[in-house]
C-alpha positions as CSV (number, residue, x, y, z in Angstrom):
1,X,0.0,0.0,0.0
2,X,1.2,3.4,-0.6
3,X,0.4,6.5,1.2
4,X,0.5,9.1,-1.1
5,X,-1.3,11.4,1.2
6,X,2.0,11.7,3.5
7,X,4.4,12.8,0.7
8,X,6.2,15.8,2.0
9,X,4.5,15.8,5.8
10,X,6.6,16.8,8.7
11,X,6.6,14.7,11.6
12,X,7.0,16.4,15.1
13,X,10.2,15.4,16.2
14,X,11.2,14.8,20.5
15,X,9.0,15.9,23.0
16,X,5.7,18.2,22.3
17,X,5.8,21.4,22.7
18,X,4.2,22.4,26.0
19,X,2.7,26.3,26.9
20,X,4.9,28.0,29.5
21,X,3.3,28.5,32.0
22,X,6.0,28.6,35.0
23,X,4.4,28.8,38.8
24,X,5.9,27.4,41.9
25,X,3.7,26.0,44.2
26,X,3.7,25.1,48.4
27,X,4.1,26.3,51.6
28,X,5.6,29.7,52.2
29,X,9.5,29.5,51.9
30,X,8.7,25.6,51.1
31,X,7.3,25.9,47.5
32,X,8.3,24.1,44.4
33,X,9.0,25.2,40.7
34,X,6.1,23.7,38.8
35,X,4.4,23.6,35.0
36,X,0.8,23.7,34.2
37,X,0.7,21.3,30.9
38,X,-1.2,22.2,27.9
39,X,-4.5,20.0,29.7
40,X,-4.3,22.4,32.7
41,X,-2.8,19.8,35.2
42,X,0.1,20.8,37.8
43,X,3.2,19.5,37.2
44,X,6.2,19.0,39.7
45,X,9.3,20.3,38.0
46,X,11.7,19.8,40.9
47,X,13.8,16.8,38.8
48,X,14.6,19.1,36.4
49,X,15.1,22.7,37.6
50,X,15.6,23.7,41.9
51,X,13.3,27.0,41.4
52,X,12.5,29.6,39.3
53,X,15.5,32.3,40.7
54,X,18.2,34.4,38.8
55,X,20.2,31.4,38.3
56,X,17.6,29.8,36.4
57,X,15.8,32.4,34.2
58,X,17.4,31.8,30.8
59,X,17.0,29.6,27.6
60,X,19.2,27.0,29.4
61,X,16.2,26.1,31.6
62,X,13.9,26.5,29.0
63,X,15.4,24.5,26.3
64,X,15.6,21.7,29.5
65,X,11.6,21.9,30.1
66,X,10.9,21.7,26.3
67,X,13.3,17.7,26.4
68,X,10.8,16.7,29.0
69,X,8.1,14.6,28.5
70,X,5.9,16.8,31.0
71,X,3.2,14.5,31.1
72,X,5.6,11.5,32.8
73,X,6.3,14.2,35.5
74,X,4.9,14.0,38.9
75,X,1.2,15.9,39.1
76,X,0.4,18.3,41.8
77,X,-3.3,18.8,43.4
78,X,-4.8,21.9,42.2
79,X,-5.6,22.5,45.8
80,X,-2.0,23.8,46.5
81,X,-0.7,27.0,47.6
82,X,0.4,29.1,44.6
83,X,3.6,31.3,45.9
84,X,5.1,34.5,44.2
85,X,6.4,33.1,40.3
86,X,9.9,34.3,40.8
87,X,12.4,33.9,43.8
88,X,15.2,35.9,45.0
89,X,15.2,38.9,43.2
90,X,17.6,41.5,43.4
91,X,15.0,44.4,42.1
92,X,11.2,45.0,42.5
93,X,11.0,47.9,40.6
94,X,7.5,49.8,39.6
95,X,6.6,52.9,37.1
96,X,4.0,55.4,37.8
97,X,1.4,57.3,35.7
98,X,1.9,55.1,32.8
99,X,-1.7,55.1,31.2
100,X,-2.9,57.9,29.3
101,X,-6.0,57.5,31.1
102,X,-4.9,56.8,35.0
103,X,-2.6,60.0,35.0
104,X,-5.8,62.3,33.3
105,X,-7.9,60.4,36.4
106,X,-5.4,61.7,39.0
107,X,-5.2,65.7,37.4
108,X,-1.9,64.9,36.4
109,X,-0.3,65.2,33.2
110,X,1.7,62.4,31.4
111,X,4.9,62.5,32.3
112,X,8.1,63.4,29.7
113,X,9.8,60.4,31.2
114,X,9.0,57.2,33.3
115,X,8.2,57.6,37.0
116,X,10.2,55.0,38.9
117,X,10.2,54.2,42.2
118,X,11.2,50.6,44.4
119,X,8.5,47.6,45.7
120,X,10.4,46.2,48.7
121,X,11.1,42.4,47.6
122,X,9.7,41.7,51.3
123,X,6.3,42.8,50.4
124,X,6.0,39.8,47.3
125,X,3.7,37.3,48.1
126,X,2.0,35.1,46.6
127,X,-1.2,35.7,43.7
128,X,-4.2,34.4,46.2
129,X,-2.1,35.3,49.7
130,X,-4.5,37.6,51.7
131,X,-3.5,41.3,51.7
132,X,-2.5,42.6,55.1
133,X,-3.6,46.7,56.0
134,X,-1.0,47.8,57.5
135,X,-1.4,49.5,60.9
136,X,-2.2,53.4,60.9
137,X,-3.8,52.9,57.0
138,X,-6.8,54.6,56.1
139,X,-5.9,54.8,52.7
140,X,-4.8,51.2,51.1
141,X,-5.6,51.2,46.8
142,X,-5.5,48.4,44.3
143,X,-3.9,48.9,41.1
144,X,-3.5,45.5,38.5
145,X,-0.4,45.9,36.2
146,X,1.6,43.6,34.0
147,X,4.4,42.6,35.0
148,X,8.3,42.1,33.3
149,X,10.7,39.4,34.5
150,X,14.1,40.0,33.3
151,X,15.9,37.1,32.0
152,X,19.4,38.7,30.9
153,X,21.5,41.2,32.3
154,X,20.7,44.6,30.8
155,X,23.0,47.2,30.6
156,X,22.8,50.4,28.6
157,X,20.5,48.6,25.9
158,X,19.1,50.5,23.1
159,X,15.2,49.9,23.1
160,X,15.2,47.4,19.8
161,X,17.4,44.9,22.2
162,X,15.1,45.3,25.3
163,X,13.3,41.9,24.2
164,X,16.1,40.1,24.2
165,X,16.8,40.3,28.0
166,X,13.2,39.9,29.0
167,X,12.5,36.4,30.0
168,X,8.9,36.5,30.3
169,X,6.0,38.2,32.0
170,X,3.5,38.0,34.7
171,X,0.6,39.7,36.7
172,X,1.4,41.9,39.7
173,X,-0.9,43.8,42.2
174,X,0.7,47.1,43.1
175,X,-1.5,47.5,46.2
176,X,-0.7,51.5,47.5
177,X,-1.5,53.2,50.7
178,X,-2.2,56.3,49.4
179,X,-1.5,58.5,52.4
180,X,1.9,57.2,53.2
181,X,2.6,57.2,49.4
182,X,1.7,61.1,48.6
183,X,0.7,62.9,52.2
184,X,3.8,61.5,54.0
185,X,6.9,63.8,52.3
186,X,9.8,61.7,50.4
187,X,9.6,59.1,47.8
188,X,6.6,57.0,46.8
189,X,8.4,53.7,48.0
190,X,7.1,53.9,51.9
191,X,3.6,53.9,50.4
192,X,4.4,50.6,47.9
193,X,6.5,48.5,49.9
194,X,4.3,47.2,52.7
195,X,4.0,43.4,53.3
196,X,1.5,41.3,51.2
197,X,1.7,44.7,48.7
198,X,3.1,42.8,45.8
199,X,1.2,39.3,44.6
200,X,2.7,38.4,41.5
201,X,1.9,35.1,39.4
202,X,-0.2,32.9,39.4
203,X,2.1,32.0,36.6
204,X,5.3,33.4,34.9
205,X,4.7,32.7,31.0
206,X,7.8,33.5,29.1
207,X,7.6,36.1,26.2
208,X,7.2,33.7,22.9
209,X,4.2,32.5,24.6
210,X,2.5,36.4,24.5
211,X,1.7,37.7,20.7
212,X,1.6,41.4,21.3
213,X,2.5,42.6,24.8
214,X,1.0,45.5,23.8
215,X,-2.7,44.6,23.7
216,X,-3.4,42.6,26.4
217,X,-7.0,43.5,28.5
218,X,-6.7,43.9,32.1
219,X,-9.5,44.0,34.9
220,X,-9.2,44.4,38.1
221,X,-13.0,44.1,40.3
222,X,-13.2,44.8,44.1
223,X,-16.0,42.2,45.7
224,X,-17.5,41.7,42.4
225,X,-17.6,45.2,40.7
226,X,-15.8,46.1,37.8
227,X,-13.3,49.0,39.2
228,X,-10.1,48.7,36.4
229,X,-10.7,48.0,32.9
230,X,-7.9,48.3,30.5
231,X,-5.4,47.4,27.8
232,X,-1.7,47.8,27.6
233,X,-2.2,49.5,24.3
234,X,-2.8,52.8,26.5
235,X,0.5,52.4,27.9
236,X,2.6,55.8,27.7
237,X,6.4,54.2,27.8
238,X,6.1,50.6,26.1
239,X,7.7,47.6,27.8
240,X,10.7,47.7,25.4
241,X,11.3,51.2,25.9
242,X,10.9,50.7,29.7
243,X,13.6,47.8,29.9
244,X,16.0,50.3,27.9
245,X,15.3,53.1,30.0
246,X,15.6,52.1,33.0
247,X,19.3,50.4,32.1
248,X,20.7,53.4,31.6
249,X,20.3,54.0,35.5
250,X,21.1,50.5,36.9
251,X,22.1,46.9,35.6
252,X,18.8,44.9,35.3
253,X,19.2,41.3,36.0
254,X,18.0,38.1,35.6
255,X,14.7,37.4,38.1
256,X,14.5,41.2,38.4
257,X,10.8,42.3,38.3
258,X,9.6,45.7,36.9
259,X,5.7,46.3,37.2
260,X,4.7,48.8,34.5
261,X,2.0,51.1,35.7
262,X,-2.0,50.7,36.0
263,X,-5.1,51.8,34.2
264,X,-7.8,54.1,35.7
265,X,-10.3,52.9,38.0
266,X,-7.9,53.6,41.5
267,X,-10.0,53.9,45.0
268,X,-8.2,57.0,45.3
269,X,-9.6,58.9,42.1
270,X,-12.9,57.8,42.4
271,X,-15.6,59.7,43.7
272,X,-16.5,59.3,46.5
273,X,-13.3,57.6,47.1
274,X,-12.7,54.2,48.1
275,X,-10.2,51.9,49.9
276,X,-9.6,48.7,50.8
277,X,-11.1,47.5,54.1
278,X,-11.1,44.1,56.2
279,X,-13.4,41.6,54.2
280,X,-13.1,42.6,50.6
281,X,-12.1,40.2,48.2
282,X,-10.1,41.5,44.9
283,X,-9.5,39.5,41.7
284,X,-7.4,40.7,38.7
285,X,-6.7,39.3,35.6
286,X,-4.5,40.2,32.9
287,X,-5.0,38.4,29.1
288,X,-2.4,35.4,28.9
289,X,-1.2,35.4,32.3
290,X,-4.7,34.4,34.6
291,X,-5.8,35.4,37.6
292,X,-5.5,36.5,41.2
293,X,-7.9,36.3,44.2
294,X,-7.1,37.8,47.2
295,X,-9.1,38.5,50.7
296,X,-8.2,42.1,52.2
297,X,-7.6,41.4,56.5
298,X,-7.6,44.5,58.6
């Protein structure tokens, strides 16, 4: 019998190619770098990488993921703890004002150049961790941002290499107190840096696996009702030109984390204004990179 048919088809060759979708899963301080397959199951990556950290966010690792056979890896319950995607970061750095439409809801004007200002790495936690108002707050804010993960050390890189030294990208919470941010005196960071004020993940998804980073929708809603509603199209500096920029002040390196700036729909341009309280559940989502669910505790 001949199978004409199959003339000049290409067989896949070695393993299938799997979606990216990087998480690490467990206890806090205890969790475990982890895939979710291309059927949405959990898998335990621990055999072939120790954790998703600077020494481990390059091709390297993910030329080893794509030689697995994922699905003969061990499967984790769905029930787990998600933690933060990335560990050990040097940098958790954020921009401000970066929507057309956020910086026109606070009376501001767009600014010439991005706003930058530092997330203390001790206020990462993980995507569905409860968020923590700190004492003396009266003014705690939600703002849901996309998030870069650098992969290769940048240093004074001209904005058509920026993509090369990102590794991948993921969803952040910039939860703000407000007063200690603006009403305080100094820099922004005492008013970002709080615990439990950076959930990032649920998932790190590396850059091949997002089209166009710049049109991806973002929500955020605060027990139940739509508050954020946006797309990164309305971005002022674009995630390539924000990579560049900021490498012209400081070496970005691998496992680094740069959250890029939020849409409208803040508690703290609203009117009346709102803020978080004890009780209120947030979710976010981000196109590509899932979802977070988090319970506020006063």
């Amino acid at each position: 019998m001949v199978f004409n048919h199959l003339i000049g088809v290409r067989f896949p060759v070695g393993p299938p190619k799997y979606n990216m979708k990087l998480l690490r899963v467990g206890a806090l301080n205890e969790e475990k770098p982890a895939i979710i397959d291309n059927d949405g199951v959990i898998r335990n990556l621990s055999s072939v990488i120790k954790d998703f950290d600077p020494t481990t966010l390059n091709q390297e690792t993910i030329k080893k993921i794509h030689k697995q056979n994922i699905k003969k890896l061990p499967i984790i319950s769905k029930g787990i703890r998600v933690g933060a995607c990335v560990s050990n970061q040097q940098k958790f750095i954020g921009i401000g004002l970066n929507y057309i439409d956020h910086a026109a809801e606070t009376g501001m004007d767009p600014p010439k150049e991005p706003i930058v200002f530092f997330k203390a790495n001790s206020c990462i936690s993980g995507p569905n961790d409860d968020v923590i108002i700190p004492k003396n707050s009266n003014k705690t804010d939600w703002e849901v941002e996309l998030g870069i993960v650098i992969g290769k050390k940048a240093n004074y890189i001209s904005k058509s290499d920026s993509s090369d030294h990102i590794f991948g990208y993921c969803l952040v919470n910039d939860i703000s107190e407000r007063e200690f941010q603006i009403e305080r005196s100094g820099l922004w960071d005492k008013g970002k840096g709080c615990d439990t004020f950076g959930p990032i993940g649920p998932y790190l998804v590396t850059k091949d696996e997002i089209k166009d980073v710049q049109n991806l929708n973002l929500e955020m809603r605060l027990n139940g009702d739509l508050m954020q509603k946006g797309n990164t199209k309305k971005m002022i500096f674009s995630v390539d030109y924000i990579v560049s920029y900021l490498s012209h002040f400081m070496s970005l390196n691998p496992g680094d984390i740069i959250t890029t700036g939020t849409p409208a729909g803040v508690g703290m341009s609203r009117n009346p204004k709102i803020f978080l309280k004890n009780g209120d559940q947030m979710l976010l989502k981000i196109d590509n990179l899932g979802s977070q669910t988090q319970k506020v505790i006063g």
